[in-house]
mmCIF file of the N, C-alpha and C atoms, coordinates in Angstrom:
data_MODEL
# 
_entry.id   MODEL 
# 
loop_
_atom_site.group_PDB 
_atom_site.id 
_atom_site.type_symbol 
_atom_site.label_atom_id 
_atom_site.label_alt_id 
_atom_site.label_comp_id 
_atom_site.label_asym_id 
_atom_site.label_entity_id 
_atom_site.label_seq_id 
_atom_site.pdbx_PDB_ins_code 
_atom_site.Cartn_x 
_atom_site.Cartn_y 
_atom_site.Cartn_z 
_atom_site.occupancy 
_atom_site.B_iso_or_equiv 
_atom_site.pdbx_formal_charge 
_atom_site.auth_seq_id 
_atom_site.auth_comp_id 
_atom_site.auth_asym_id 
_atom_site.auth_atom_id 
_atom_site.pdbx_PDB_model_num 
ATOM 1   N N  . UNK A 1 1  ? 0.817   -1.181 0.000   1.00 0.00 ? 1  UNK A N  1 
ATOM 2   C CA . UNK A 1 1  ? 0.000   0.000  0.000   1.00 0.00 ? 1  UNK A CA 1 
ATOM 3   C C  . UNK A 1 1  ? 0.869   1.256  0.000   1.00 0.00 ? 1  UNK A C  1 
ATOM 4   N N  . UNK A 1 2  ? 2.047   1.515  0.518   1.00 0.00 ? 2  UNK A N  1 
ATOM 5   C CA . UNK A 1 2  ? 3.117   2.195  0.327   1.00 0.00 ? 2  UNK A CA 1 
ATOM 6   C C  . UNK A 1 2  ? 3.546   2.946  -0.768  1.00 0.00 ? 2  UNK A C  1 
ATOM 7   N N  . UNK A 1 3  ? 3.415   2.076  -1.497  1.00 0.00 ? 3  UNK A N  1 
ATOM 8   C CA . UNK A 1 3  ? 4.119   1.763  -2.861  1.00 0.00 ? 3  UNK A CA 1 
ATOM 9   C C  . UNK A 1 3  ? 3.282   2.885  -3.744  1.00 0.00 ? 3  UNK A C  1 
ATOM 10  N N  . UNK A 1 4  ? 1.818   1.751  -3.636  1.00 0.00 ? 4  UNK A N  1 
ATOM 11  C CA . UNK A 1 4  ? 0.702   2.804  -4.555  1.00 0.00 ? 4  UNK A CA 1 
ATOM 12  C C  . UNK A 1 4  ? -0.015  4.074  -3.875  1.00 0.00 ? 4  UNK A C  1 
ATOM 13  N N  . UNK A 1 5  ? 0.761   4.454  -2.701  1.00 0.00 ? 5  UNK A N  1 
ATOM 14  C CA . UNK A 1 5  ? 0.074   5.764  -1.733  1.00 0.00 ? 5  UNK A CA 1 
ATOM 15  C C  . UNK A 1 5  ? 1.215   6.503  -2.663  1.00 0.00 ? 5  UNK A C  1 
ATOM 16  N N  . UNK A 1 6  ? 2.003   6.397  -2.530  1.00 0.00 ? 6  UNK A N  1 
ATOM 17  C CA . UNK A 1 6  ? 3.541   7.412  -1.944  1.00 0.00 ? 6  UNK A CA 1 
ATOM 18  C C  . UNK A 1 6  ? 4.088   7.443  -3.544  1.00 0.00 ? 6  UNK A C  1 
ATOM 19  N N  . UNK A 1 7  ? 4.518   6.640  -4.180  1.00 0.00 ? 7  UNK A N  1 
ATOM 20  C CA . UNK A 1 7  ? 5.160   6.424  -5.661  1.00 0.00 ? 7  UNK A CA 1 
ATOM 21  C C  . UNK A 1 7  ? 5.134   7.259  -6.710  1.00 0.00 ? 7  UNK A C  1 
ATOM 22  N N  . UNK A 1 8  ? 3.539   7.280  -6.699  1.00 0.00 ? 8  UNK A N  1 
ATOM 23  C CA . UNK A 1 8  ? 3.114   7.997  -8.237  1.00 0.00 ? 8  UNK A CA 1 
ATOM 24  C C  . UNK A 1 8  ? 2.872   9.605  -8.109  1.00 0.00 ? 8  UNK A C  1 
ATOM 25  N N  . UNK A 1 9  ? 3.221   9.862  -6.844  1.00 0.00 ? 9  UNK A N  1 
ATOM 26  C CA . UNK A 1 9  ? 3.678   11.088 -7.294  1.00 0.00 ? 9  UNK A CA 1 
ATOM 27  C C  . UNK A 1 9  ? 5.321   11.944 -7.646  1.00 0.00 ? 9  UNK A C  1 
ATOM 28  N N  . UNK A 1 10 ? 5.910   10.847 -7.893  1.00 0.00 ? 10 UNK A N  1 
ATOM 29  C CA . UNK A 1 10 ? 7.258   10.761 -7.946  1.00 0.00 ? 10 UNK A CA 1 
ATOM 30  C C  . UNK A 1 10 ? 7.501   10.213 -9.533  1.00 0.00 ? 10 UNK A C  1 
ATOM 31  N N  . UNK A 1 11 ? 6.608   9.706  -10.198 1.00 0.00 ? 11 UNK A N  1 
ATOM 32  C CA . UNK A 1 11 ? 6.662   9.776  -11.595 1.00 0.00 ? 11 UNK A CA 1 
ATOM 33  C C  . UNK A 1 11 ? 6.061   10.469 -12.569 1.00 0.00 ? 11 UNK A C  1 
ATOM 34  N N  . UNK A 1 12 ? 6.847   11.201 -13.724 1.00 0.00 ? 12 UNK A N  1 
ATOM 35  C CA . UNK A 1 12 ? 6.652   12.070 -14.349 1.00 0.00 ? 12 UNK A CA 1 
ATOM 36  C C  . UNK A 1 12 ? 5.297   11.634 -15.630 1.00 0.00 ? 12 UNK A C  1 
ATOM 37  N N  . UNK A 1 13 ? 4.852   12.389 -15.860 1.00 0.00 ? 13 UNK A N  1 
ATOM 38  C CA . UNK A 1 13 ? 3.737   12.401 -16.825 1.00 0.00 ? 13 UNK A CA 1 
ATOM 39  C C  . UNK A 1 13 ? 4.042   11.700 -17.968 1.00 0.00 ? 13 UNK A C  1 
ATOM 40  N N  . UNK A 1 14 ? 4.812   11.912 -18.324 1.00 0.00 ? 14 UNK A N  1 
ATOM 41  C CA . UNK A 1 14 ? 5.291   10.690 -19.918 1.00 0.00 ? 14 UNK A CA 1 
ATOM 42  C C  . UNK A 1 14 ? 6.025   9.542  -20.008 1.00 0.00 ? 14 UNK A C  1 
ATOM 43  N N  . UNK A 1 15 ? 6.618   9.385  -17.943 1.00 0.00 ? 15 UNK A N  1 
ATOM 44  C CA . UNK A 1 15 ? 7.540   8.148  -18.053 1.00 0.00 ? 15 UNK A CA 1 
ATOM 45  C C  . UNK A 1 15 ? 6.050   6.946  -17.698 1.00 0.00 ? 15 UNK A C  1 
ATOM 46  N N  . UNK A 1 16 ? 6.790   5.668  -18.442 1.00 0.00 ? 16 UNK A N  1 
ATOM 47  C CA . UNK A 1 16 ? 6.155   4.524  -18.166 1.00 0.00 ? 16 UNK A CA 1 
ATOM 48  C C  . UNK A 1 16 ? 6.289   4.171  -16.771 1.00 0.00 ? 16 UNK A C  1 
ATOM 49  N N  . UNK A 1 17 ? 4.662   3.916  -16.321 1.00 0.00 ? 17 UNK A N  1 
ATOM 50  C CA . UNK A 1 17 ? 4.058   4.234  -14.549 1.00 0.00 ? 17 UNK A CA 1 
ATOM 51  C C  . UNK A 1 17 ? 4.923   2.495  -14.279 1.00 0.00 ? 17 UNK A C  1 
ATOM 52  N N  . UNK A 1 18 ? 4.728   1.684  -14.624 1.00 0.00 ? 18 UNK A N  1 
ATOM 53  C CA . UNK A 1 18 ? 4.914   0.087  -14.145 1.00 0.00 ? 18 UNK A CA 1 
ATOM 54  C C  . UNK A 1 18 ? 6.847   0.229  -14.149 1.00 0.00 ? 18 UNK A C  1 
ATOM 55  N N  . UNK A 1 19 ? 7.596   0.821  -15.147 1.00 0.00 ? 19 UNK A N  1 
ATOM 56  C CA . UNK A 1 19 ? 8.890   0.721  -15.265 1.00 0.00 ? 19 UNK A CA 1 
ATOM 57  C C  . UNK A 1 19 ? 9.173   1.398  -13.655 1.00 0.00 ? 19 UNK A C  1 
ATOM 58  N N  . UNK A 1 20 ? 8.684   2.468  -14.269 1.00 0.00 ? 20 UNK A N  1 
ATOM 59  C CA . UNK A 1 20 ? 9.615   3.928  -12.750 1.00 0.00 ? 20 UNK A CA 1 
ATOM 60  C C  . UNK A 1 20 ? 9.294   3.245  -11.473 1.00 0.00 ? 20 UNK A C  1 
ATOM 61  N N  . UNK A 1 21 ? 7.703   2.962  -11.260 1.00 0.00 ? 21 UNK A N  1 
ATOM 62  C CA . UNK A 1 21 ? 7.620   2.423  -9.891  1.00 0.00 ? 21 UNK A CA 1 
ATOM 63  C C  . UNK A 1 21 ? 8.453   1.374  -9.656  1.00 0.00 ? 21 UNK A C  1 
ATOM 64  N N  . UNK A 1 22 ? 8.946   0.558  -10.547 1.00 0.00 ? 22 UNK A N  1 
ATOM 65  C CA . UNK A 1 22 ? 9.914   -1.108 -9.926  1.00 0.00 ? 22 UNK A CA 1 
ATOM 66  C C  . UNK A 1 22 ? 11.358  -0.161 -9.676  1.00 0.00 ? 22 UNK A C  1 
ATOM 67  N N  . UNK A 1 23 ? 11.608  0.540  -10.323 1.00 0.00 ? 23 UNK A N  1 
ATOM 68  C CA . UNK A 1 23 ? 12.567  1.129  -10.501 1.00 0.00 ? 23 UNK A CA 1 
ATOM 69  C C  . UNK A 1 23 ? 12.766  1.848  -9.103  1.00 0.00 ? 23 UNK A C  1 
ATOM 70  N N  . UNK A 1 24 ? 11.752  2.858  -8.568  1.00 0.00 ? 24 UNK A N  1 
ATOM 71  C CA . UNK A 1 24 ? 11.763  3.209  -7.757  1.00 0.00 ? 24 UNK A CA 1 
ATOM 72  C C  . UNK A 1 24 ? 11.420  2.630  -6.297  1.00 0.00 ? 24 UNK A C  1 
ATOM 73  N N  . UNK A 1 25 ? 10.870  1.534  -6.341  1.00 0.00 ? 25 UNK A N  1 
ATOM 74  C CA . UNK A 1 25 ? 10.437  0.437  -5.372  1.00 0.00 ? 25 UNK A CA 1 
ATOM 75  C C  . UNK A 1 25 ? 11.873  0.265  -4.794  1.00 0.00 ? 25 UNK A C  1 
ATOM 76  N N  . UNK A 1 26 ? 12.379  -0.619 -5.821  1.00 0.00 ? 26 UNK A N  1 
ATOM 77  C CA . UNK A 1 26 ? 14.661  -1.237 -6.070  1.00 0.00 ? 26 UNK A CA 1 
ATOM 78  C C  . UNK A 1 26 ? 15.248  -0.240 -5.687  1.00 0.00 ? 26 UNK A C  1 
ATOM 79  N N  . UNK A 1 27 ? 15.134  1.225  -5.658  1.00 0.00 ? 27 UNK A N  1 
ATOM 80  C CA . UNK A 1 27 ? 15.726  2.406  -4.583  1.00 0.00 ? 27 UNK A CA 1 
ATOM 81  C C  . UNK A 1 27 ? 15.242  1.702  -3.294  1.00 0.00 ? 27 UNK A C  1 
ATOM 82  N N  . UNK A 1 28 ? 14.366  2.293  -2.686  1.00 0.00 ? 28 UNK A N  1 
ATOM 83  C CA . UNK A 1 28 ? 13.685  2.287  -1.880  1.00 0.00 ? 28 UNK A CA 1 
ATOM 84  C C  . UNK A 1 28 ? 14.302  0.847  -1.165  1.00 0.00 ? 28 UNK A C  1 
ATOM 85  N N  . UNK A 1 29 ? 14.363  -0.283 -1.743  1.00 0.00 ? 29 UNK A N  1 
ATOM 86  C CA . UNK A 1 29 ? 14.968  -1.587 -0.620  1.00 0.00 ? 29 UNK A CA 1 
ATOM 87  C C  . UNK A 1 29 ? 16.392  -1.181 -0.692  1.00 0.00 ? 29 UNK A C  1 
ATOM 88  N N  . UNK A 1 30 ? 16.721  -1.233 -1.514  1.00 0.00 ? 30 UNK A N  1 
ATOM 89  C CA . UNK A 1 30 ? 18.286  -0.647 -1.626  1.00 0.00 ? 30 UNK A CA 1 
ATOM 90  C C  . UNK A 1 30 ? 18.594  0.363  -0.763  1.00 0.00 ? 30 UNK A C  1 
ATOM 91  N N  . UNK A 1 31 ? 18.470  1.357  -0.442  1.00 0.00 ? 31 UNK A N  1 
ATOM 92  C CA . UNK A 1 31 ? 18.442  2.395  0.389   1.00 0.00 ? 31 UNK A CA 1 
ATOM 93  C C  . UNK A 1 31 ? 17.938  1.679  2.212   1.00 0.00 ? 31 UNK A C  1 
ATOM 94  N N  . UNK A 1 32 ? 17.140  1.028  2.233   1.00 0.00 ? 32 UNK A N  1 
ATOM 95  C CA . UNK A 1 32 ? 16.609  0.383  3.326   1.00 0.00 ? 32 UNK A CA 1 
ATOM 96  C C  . UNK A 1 32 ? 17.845  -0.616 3.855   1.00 0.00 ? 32 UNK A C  1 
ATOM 97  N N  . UNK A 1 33 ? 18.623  -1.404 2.630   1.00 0.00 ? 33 UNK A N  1 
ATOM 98  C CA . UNK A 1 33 ? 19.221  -2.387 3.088   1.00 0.00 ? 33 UNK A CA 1 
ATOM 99  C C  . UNK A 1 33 ? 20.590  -1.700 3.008   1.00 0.00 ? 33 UNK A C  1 
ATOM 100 N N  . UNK A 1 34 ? 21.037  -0.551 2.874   1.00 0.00 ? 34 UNK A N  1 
ATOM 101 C CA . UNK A 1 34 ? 22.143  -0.094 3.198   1.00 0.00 ? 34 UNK A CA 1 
ATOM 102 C C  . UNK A 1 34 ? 22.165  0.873  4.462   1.00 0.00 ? 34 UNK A C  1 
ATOM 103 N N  . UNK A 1 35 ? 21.191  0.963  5.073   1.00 0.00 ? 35 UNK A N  1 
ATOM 104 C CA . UNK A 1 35 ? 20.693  1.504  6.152   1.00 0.00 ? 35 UNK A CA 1 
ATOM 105 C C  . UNK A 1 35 ? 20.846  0.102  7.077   1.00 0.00 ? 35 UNK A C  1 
ATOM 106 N N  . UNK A 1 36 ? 20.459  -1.193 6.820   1.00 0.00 ? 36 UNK A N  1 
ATOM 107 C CA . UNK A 1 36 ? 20.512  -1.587 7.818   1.00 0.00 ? 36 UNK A CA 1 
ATOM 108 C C  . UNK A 1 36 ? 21.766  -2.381 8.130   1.00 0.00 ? 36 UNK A C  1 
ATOM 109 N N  . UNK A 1 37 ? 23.105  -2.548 6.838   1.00 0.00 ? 37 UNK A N  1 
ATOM 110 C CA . UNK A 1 37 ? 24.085  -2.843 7.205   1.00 0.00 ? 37 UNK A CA 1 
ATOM 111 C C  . UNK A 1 37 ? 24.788  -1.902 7.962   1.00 0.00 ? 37 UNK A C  1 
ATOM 112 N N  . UNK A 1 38 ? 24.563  -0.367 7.490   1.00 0.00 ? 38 UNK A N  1 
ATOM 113 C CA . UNK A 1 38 ? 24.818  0.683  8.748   1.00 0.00 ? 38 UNK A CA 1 
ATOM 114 C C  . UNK A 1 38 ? 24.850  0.797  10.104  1.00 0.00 ? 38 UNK A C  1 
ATOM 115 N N  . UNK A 1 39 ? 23.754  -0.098 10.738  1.00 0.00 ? 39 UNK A N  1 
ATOM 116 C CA . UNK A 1 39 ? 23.155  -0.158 12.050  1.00 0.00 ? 39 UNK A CA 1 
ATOM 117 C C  . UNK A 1 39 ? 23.844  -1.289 12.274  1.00 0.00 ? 39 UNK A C  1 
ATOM 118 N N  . UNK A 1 40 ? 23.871  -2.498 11.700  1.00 0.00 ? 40 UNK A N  1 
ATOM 119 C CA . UNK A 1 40 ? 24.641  -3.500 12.333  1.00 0.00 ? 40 UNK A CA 1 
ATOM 120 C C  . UNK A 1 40 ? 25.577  -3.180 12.438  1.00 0.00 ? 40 UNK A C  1 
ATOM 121 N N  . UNK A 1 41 ? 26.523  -2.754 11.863  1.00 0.00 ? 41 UNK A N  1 
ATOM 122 C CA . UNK A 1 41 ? 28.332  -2.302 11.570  1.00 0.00 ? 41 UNK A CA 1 
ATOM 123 C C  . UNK A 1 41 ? 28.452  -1.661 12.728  1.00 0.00 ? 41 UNK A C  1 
ATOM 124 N N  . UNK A 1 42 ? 27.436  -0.641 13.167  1.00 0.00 ? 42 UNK A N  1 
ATOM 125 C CA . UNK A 1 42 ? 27.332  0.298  14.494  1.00 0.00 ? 42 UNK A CA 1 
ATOM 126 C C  . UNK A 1 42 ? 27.515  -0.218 15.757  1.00 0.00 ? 42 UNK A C  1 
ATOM 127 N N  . UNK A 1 43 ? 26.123  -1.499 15.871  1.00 0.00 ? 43 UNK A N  1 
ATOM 128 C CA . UNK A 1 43 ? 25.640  -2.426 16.819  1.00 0.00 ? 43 UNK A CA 1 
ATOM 129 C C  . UNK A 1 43 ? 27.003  -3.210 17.243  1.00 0.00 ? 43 UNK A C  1 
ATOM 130 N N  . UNK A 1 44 ? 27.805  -3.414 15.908  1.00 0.00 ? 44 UNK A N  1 
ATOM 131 C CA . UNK A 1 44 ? 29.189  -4.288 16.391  1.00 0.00 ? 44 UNK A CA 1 
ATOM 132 C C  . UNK A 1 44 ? 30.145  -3.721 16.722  1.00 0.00 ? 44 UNK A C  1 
ATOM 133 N N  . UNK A 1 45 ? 30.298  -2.482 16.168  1.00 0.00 ? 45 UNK A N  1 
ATOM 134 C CA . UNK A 1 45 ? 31.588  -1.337 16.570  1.00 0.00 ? 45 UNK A CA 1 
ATOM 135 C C  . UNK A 1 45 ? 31.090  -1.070 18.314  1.00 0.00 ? 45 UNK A C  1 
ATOM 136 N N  . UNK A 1 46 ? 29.968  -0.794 18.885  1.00 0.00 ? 46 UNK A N  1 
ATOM 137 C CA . UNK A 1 46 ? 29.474  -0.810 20.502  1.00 0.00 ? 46 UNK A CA 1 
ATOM 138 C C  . UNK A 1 46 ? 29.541  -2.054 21.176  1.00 0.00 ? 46 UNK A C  1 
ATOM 139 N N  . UNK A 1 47 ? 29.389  -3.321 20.532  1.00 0.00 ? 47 UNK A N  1 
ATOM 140 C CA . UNK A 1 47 ? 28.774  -4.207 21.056  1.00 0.00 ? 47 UNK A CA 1 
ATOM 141 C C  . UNK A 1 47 ? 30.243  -4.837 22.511  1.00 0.00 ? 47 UNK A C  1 
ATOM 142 N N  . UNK A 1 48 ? 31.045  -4.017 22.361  1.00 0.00 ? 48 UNK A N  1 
ATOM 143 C CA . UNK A 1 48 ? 31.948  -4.841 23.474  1.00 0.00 ? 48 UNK A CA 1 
ATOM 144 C C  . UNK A 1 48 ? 31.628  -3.620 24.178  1.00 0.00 ? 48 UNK A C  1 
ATOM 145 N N  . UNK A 1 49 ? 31.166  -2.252 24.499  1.00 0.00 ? 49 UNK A N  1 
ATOM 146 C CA . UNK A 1 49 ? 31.012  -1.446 25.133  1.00 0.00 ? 49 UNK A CA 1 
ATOM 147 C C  . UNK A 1 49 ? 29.574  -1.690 25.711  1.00 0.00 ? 49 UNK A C  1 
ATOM 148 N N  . UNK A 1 50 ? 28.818  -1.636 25.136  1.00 0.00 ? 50 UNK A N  1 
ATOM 149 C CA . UNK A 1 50 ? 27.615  -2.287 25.547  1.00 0.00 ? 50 UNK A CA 1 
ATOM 150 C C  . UNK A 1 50 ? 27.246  -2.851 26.292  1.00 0.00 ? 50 UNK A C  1 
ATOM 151 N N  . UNK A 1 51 ? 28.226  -3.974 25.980  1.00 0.00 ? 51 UNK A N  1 
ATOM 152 C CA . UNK A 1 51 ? 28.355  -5.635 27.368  1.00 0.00 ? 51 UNK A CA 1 
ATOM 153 C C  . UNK A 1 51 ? 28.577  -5.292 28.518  1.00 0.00 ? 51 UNK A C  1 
ATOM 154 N N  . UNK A 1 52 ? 29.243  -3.679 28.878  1.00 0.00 ? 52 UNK A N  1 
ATOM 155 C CA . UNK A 1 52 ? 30.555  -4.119 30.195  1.00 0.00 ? 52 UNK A CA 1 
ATOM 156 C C  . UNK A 1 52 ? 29.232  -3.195 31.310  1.00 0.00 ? 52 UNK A C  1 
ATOM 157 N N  . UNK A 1 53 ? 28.958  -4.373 32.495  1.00 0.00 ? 53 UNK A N  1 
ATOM 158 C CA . UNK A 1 53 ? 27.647  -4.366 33.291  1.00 0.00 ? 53 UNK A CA 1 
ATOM 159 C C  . UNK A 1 53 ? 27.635  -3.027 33.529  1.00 0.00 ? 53 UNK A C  1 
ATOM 160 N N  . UNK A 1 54 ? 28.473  -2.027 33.775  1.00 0.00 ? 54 UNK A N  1 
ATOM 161 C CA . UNK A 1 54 ? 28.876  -0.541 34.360  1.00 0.00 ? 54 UNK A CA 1 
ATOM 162 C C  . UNK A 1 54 ? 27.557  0.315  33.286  1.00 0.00 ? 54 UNK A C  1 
ATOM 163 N N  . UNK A 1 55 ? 27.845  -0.018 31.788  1.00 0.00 ? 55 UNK A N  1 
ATOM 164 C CA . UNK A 1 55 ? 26.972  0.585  30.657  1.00 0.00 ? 55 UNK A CA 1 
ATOM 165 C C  . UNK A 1 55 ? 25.801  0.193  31.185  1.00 0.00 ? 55 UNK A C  1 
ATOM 166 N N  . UNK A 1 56 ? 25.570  -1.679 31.339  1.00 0.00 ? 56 UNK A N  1 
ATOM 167 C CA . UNK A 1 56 ? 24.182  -1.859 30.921  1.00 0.00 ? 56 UNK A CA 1 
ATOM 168 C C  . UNK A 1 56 ? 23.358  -1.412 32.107  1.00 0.00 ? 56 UNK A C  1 
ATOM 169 N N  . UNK A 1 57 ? 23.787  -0.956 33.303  1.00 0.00 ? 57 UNK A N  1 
ATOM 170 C CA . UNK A 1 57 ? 23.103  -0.606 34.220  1.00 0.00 ? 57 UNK A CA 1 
ATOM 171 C C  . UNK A 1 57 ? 22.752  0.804  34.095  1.00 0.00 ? 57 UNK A C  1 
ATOM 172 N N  . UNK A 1 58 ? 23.453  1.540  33.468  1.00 0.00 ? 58 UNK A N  1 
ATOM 173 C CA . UNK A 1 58 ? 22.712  3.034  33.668  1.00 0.00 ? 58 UNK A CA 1 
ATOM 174 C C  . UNK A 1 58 ? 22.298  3.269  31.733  1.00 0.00 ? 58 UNK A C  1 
ATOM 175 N N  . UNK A 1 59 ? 22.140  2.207  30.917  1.00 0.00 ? 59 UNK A N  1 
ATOM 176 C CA . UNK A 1 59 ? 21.092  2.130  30.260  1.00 0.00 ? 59 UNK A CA 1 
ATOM 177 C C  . UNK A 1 59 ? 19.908  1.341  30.531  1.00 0.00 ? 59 UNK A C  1 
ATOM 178 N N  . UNK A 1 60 ? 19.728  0.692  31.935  1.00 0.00 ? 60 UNK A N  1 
ATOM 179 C CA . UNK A 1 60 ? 18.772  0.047  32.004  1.00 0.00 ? 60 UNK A CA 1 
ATOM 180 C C  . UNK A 1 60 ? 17.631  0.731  33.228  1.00 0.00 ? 60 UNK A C  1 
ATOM 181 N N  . UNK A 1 61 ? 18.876  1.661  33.813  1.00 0.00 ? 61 UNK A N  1 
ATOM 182 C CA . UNK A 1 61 ? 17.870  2.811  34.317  1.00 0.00 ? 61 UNK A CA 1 
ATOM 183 C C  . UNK A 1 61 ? 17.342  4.528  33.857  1.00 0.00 ? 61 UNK A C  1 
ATOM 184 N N  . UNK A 1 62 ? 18.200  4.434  32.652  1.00 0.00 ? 62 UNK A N  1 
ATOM 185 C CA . UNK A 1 62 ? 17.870  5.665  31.517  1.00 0.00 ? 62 UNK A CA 1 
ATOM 186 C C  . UNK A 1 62 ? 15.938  4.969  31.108  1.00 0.00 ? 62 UNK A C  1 
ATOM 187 N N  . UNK A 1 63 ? 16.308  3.683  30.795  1.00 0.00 ? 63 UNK A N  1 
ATOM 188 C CA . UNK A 1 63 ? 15.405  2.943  29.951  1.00 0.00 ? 63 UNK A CA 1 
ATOM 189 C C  . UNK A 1 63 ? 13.767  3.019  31.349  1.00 0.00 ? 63 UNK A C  1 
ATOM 190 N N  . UNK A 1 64 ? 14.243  2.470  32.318  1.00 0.00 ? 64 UNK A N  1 
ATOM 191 C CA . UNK A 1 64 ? 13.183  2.641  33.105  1.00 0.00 ? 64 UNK A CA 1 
ATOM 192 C C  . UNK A 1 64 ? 12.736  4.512  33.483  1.00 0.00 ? 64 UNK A C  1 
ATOM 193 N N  . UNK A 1 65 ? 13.602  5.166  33.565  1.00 0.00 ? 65 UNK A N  1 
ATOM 194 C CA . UNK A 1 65 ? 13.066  6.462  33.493  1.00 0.00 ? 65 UNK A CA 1 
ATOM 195 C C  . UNK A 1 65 ? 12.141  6.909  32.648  1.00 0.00 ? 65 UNK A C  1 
ATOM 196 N N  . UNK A 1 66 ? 12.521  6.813  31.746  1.00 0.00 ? 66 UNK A N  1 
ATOM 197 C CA . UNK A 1 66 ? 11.782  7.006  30.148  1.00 0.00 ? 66 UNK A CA 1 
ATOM 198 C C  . UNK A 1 66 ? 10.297  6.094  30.371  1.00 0.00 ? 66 UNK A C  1 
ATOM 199 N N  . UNK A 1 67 ? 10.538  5.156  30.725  1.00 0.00 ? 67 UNK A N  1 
ATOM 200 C CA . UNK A 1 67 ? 9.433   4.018  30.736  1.00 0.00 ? 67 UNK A CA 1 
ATOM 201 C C  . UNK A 1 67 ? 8.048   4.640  31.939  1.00 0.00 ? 67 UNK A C  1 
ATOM 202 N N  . UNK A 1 68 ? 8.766   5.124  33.155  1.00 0.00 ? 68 UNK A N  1 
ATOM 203 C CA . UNK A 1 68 ? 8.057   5.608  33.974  1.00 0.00 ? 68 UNK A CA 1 
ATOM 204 C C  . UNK A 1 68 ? 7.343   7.126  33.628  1.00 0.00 ? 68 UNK A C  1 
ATOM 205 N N  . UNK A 1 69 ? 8.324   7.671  33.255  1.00 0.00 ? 69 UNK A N  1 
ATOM 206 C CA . UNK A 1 69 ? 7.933   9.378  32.513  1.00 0.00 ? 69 UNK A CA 1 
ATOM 207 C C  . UNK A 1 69 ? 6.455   8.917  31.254  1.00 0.00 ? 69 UNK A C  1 
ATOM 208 N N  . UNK A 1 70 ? 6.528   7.878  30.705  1.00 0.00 ? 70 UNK A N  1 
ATOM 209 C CA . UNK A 1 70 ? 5.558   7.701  30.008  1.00 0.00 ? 70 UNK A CA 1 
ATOM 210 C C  . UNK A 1 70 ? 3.629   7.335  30.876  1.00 0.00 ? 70 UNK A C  1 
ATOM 211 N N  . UNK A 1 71 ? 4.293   6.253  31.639  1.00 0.00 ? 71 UNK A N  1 
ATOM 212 C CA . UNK A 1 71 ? 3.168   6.217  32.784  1.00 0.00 ? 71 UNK A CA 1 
ATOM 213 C C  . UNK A 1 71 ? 3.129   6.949  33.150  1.00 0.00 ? 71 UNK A C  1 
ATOM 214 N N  . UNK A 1 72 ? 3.493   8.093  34.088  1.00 0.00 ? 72 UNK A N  1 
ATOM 215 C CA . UNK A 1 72 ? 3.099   9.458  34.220  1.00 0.00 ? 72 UNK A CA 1 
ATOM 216 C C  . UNK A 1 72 ? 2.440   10.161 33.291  1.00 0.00 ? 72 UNK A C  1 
ATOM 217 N N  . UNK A 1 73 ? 3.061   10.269 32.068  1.00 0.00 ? 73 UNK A N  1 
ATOM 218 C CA . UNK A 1 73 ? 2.141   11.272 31.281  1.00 0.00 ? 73 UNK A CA 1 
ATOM 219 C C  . UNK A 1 73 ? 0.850   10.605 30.657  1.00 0.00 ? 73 UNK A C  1 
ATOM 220 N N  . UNK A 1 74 ? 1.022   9.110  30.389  1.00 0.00 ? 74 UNK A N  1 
ATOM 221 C CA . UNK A 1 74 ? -0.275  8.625  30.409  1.00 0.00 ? 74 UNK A CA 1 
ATOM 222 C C  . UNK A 1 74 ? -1.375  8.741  31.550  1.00 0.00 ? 74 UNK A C  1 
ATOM 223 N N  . UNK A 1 75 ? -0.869  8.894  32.704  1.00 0.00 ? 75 UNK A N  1 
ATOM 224 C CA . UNK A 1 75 ? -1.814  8.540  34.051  1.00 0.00 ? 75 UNK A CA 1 
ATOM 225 C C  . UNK A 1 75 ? -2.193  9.823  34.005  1.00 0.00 ? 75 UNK A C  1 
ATOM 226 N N  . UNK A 1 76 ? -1.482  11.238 34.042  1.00 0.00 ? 76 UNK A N  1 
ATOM 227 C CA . UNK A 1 76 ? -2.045  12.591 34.254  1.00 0.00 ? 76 UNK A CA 1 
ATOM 228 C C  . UNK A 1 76 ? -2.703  13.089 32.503  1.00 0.00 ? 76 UNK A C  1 
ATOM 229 N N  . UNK A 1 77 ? -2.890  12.222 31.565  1.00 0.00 ? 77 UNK A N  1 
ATOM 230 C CA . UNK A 1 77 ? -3.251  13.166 30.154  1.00 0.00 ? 77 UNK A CA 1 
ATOM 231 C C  . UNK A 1 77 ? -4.986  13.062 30.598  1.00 0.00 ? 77 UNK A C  1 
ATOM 232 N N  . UNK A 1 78 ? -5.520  14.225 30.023  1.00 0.00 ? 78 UNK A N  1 
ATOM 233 C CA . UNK A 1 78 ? -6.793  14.758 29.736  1.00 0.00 ? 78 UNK A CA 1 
ATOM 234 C C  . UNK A 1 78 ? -7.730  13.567 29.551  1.00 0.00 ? 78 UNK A C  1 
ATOM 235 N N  . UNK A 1 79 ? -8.494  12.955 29.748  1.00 0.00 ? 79 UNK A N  1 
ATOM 236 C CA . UNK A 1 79 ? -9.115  11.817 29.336  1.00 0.00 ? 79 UNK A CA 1 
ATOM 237 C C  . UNK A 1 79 ? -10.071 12.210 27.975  1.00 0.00 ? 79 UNK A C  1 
ATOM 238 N N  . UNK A 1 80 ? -10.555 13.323 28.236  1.00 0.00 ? 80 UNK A N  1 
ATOM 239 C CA . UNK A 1 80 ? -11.731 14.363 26.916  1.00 0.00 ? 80 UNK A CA 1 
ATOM 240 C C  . UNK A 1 80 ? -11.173 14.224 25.827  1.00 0.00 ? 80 UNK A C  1 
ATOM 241 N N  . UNK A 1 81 ? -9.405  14.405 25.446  1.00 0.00 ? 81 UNK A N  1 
ATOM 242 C CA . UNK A 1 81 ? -8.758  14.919 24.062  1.00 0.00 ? 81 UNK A CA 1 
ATOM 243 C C  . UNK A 1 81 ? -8.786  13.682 23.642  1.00 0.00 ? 81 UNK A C  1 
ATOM 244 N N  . UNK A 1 82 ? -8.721  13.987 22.211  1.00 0.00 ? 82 UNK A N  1 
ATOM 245 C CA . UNK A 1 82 ? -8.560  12.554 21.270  1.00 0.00 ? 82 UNK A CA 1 
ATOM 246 C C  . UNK A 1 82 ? -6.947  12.857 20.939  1.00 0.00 ? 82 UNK A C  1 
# 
């Protein structure tokens, strides 16, 4: 649904609609899958920093802060607003 929301306004009036969209689809994973060798390469360049318990403890209470700040703002939001 992506594809046929978002696409066709990205192809020009005289190019062939079925070519550009595959064409532009094959960006679109391409771009996705060089994004996600990015993040792994990242994930592994941290991943011995990550490990050492000193990190994972004050990301695991960054993580519960955040987690609690959300219950809060859920518990005090307006019940009326959509």
């Amino acid at each position: 649904m992506f594809y046929v929301a978002v696409l066709p306004q990205f192809i020009t009036a005289g190019a062939p609609h079925l070519a550009t969209g595959v064409l532009l689809t094959c960006v679109h994973v391409v771009e996705g899958m060089l994004w996600s060798v990015v993040l792994v390469g990242f994930a592994q360049g941290l991943r011995g920093w990550l490990s050492r318990p000193s990190v994972r403890k004050v990301m695991d209470r960054i993580t519960g802060v955040v987690i609690l700040g959300f219950r809060v703002r859920l518990a005090s939001a307006d019940r009326g607003r959509v």
